[in-house]
Structure formats: structure tokens, C-alpha cells
TIMIKOL-208393 format. One record per residue (C-alpha): y, z, x; chain; residue number from 1. Coordinates in pm, 1 decimal, padded with zeros to 6 digits. Last residue first. Layout:
+----------+----------+----------+-------+-----+
!        Y !        Z !        X ! kette !  nr !
+----------+----------+----------+-------+-----+
!        Y !        Z !        X !     A ! NUM !
...
+----------+----------+----------+-------+-----+
***
This chain:
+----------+----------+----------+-------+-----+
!        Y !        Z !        X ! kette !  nr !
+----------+----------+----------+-------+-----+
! -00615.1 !  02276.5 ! -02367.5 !     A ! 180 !
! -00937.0 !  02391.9 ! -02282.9 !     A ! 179 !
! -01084.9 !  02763.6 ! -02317.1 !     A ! 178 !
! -01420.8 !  02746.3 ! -02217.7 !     A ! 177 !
! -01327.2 !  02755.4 ! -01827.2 !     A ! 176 !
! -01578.4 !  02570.8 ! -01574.7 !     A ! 175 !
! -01292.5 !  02308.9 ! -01501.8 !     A ! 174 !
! -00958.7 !  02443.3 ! -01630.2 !     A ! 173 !
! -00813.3 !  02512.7 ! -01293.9 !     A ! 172 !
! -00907.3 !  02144.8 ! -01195.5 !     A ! 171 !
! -00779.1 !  01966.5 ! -01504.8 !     A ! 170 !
! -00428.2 !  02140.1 ! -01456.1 !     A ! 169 !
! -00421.8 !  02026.5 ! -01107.3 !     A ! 168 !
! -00382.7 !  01677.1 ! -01331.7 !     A ! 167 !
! -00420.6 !  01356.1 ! -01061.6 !     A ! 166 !
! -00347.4 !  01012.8 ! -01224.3 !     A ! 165 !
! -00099.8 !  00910.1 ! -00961.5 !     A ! 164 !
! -00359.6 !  00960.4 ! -00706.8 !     A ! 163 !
! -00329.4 !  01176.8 ! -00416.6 !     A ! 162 !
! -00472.1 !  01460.1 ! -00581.1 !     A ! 161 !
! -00766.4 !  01260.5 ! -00562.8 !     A ! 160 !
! -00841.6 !  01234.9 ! -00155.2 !     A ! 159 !
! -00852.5 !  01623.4 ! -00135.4 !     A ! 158 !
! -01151.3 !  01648.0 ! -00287.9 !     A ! 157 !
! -01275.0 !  01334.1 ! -00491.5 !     A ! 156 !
! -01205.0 !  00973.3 ! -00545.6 !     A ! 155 !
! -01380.9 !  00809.2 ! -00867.2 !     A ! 154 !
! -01309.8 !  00450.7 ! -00784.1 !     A ! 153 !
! -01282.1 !  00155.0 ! -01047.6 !     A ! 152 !
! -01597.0 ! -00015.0 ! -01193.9 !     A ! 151 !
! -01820.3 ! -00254.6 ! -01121.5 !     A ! 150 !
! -01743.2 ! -00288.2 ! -00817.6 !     A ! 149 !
! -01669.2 ! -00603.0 ! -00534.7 !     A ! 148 !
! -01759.4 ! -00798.5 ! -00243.6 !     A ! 147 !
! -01540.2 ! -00880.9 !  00104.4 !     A ! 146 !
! -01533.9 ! -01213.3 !  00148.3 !     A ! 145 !
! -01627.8 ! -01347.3 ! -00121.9 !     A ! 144 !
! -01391.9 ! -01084.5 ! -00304.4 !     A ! 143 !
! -01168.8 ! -01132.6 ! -00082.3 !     A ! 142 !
! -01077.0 ! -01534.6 ! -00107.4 !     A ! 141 !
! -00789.2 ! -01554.5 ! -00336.3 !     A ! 140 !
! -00616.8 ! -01246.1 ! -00124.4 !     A ! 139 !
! -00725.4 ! -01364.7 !  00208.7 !     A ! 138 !
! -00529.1 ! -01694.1 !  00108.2 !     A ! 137 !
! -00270.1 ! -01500.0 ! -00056.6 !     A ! 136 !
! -00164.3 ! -01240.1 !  00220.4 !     A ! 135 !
! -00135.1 ! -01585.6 !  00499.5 !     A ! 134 !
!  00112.8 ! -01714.8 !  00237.9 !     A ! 133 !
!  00270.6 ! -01405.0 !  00152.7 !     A ! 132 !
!  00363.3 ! -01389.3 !  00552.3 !     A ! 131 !
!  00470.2 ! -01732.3 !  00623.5 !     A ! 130 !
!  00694.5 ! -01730.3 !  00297.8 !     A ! 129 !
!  00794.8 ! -01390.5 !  00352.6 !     A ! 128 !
!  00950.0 ! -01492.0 !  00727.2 !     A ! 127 !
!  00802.0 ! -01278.7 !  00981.3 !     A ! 126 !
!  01037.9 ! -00980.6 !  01133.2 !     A ! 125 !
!  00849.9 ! -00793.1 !  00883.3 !     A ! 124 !
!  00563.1 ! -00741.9 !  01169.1 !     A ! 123 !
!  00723.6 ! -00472.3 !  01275.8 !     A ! 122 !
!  00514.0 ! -00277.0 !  01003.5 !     A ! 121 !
!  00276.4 ! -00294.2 !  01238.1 !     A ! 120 !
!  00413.7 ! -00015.2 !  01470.5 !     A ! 119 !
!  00355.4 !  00210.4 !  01167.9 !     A ! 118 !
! -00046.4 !  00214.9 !  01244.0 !     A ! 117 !
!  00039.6 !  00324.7 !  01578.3 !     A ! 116 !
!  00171.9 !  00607.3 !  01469.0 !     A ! 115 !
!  00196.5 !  00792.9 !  01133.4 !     A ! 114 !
!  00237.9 !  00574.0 !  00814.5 !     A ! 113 !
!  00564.1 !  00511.1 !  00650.8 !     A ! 112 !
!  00595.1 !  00177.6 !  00755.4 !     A ! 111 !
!  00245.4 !  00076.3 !  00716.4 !     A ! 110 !
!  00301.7 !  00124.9 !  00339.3 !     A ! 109 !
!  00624.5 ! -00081.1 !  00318.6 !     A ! 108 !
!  00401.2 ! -00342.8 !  00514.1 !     A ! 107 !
!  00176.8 ! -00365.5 !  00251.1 !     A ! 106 !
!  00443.7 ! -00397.1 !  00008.8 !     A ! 105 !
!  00597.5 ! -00740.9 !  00160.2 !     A ! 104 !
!  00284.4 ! -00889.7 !  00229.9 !     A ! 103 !
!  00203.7 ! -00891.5 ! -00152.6 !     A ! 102 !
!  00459.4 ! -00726.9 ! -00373.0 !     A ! 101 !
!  00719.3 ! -00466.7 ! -00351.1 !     A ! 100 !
!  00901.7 ! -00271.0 ! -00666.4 !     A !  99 !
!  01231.3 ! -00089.0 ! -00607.5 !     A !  98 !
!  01308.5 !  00187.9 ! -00836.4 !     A !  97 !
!  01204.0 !  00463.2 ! -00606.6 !     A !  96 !
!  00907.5 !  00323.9 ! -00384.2 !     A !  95 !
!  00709.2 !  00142.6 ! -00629.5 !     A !  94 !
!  00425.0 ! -00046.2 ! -00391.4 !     A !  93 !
!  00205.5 ! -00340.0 ! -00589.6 !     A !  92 !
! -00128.9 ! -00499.9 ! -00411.6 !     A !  91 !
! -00138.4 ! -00874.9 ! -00478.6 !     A !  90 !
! -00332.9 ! -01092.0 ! -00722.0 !     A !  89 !
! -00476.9 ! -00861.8 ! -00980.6 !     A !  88 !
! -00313.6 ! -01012.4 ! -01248.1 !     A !  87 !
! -00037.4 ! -01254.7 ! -01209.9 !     A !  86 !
!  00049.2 ! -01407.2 ! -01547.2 !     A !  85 !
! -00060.6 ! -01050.3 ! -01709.2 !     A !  84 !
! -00384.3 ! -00923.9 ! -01847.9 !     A !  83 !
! -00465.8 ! -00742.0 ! -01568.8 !     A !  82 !
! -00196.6 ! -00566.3 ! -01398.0 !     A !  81 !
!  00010.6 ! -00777.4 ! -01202.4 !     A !  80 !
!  00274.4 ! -00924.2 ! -01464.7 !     A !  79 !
!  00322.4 ! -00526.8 ! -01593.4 !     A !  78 !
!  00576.3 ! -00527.5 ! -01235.5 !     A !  77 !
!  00870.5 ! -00446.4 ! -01457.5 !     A !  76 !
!  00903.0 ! -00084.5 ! -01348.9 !     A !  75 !
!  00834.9 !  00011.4 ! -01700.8 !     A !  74 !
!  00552.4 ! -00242.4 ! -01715.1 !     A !  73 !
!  00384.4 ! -00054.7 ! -01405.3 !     A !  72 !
!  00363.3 !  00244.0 ! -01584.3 !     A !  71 !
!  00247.1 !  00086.6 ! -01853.1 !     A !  70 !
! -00027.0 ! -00100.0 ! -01686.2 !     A !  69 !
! -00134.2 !  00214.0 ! -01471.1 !     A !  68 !
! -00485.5 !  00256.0 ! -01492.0 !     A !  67 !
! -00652.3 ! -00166.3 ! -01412.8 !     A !  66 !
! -00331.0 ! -00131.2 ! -01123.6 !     A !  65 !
! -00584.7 !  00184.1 ! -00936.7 !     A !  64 !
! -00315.9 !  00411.6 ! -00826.1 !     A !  63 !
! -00244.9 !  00591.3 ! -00500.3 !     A !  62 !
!  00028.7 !  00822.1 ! -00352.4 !     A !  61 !
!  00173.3 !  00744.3 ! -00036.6 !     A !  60 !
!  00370.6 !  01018.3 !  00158.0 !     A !  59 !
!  00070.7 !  01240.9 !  00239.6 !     A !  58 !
!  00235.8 !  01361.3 !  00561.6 !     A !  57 !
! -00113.2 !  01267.1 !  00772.5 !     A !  56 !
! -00103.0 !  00886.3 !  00646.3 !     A !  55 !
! -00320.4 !  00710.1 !  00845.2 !     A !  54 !
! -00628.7 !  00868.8 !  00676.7 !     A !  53 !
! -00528.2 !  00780.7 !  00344.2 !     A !  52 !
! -00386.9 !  00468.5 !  00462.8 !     A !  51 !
! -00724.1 !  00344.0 !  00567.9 !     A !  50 !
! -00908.3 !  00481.9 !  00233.5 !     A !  49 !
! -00623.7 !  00283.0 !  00041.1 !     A !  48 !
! -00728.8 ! -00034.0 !  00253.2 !     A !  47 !
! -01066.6 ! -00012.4 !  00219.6 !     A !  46 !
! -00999.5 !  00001.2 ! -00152.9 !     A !  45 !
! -00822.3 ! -00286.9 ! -00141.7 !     A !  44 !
! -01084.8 ! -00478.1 !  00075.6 !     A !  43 !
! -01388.5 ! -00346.4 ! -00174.8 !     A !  42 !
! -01190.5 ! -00477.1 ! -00451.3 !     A !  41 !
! -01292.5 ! -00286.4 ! -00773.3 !     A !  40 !
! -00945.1 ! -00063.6 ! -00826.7 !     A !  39 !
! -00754.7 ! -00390.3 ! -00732.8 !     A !  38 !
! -00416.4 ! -00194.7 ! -00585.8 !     A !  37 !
! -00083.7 !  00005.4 ! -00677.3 !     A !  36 !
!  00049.9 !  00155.7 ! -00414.1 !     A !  35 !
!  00336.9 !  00449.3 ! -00489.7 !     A !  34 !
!  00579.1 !  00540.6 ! -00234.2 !     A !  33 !
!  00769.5 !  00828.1 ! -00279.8 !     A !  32 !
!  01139.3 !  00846.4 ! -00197.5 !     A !  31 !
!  01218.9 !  01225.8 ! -00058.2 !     A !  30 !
!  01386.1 !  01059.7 !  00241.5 !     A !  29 !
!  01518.0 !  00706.7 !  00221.2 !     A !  28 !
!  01203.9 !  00411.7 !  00219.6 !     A !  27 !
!  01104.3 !  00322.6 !  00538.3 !     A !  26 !
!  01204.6 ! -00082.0 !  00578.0 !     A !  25 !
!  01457.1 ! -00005.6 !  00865.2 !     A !  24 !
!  01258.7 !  00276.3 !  01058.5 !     A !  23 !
!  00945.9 !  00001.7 !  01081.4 !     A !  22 !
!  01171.0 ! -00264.3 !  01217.3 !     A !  21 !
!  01341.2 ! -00039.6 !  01487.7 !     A !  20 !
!  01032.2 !  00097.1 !  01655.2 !     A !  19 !
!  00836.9 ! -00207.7 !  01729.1 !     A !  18 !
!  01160.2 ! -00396.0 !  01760.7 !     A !  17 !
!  01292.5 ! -00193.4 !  02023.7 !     A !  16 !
!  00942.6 ! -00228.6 !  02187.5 !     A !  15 !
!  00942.3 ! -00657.9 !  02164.3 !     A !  14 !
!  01321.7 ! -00620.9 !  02310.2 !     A !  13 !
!  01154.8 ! -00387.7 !  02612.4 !     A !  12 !
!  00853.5 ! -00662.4 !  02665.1 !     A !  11 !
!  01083.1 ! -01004.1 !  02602.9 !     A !  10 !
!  01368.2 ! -00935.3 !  02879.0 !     A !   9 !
!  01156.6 ! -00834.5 !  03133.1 !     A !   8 !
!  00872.1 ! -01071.5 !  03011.6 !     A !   7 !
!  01137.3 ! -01347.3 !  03050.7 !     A !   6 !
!  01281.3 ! -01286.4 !  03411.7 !     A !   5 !
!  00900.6 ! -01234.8 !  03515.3 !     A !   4 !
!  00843.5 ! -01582.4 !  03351.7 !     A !   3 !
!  01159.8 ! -01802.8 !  03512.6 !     A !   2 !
!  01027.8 ! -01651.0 !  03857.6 !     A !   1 !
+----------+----------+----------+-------+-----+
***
């Protein structure tokens, strides 16, 4: 009896928290959210193609971290681009002037993708330490695990225009002798 008392306390609070969690880490409205990852890490980049399609409203815009050093230096996150004390160790998410790291900015993502994917950004409940600890072991271990490039993506279509680096300028001038 003890267990169907708990289960009908535990399923509903487990749902509330399912949907509240996710709604309390989503950045205010009109805030982009920019993630920064490993532009040669087959897992990162399986990740950005995952959020691309998870993310109907186009709310997450992409950069590879090896592009965007100075941009990342102005937000004071230049430590995880290479070169720095950090480099290439954790996937990066701007959203306004706040700057995410490791487990903590891939949940920010899942929060502000479309359902059920945003569901797992209820998994912020966990403490950081717990949660950057699990993201670091994968993290030292992915590209054993999961391979790596030579070079940096070249997305195309609709994919690239959402990527920090994207010019619509470039497009219309394509094909045109006349270049700026």
C-alpha cells in the first residue's frame, strides 16, 4: 500500500517538474541562444544536427568555438576556445549576456527545444557537480569514443543560416561579378 501511496504522490510531482524545470531555465523572450561547440567532434556535431532538428522555432544559432575566439573573449568565455586554459573541453551557450558551460549549457539548449526533447532539461534538478562530472568524463573520452575531423563543418541549405557566421549577403552575391 506504502508504494501506490508513493507513485501517486511521486508520478504527478515528477510531471510538474518535467514541465516546470524546463520553463524556469528558458531564457526571457527575444534572448537568443548561441552554442558554441568542438567544430571536429563527431559527438558535438551530432549534437548541433540533433538540436537543429529539435528545434522547429530556430531559436539556437550555431558556432564552431575554433571561429568565434573573439567573440567568445568579449563574453569572457575566450578560456574555451583553443588556445586557452580550457580549450575545447565543454560546449559554450551565450544566451544574452550570460555564458553557460558544460552540463549546465546543454541543458539551456534542451530547454528551448520543442517537445519531448525539452522534458530533459528537467534534469537541472541534479546538482552541477554530479552533472559536470558525468559531462566531463564523456567529454575527455569522445573522441575515442566517438572519432573526429579534420576540419570544421561546412553546413549547407537551410542548416547554415543558422550559424553565427552566416552573411545572406554572400548568397545574393554568389554567381554575380560585381562583389563587394
Amino acid at each position: 500500500m506504502s508504494v501506490m501511496r508513493f507513485s501517486s504522490v511521486a508520478v504527478p510531482l515528477l510531471a510538474l517538474g518535467a514541465y516546470y524545470l524546463p520553463s524556469q531555465i528558458e531564457p526571457a523572450p527575444g534572448t537568443e541562444t548561441w552554442l558554441f561547440f568542438d567544430g571536429v567532434c563527431n559527438l558535438c556535431d551530432g549534437f548541433v544536427n540533433f538540436v537543429y532538428a529539435g528545434d522547429s522555432r530556430g531559436r539556437v544559432r550555431f558556432g564552431a568555438l575554433q571561429k568565434h575566439q573573439e567573440l567568445l573573449e568579449r563574453y569572457g568565455a575566450g578560456r574555451y576556445t583553443e588556445g586557452g586554459e580550457e580549450a575545447m573541453t565543454t560546449v559554450v551557450v551565450i544566451q544574452g549576456s550570460e555564458v553557460f558551460v558544460r552540463s549546465s549549457a546543454a541543458l539551456r539548449v534542451l530547454a528551448v527545444m520543442d517537445q519531448p526533447w525539452r522534458t530533459l532539461a528537467a534534469f537541472h534538478f541534479i546538482p552541477v557537480p554530479v552533472r559536470d562530472y558525468l559531462y566531463s568524463v564523456v567529454g575527455r573520452n569522445r573522441y575515442a569514443l566517438f572519432g573526429k575531423k579534420e576540419q570544421c563543418m561546412s553546413p549547407s541549405g537551410d542548416f547554415k543560416k543558422r550559424f553565427l557566421e552566416y552573411n545572406p549577403l554572400d548568397e545574393e552575391n554568389q554567381g554575380s561579378p560585381i562583389t563587394r
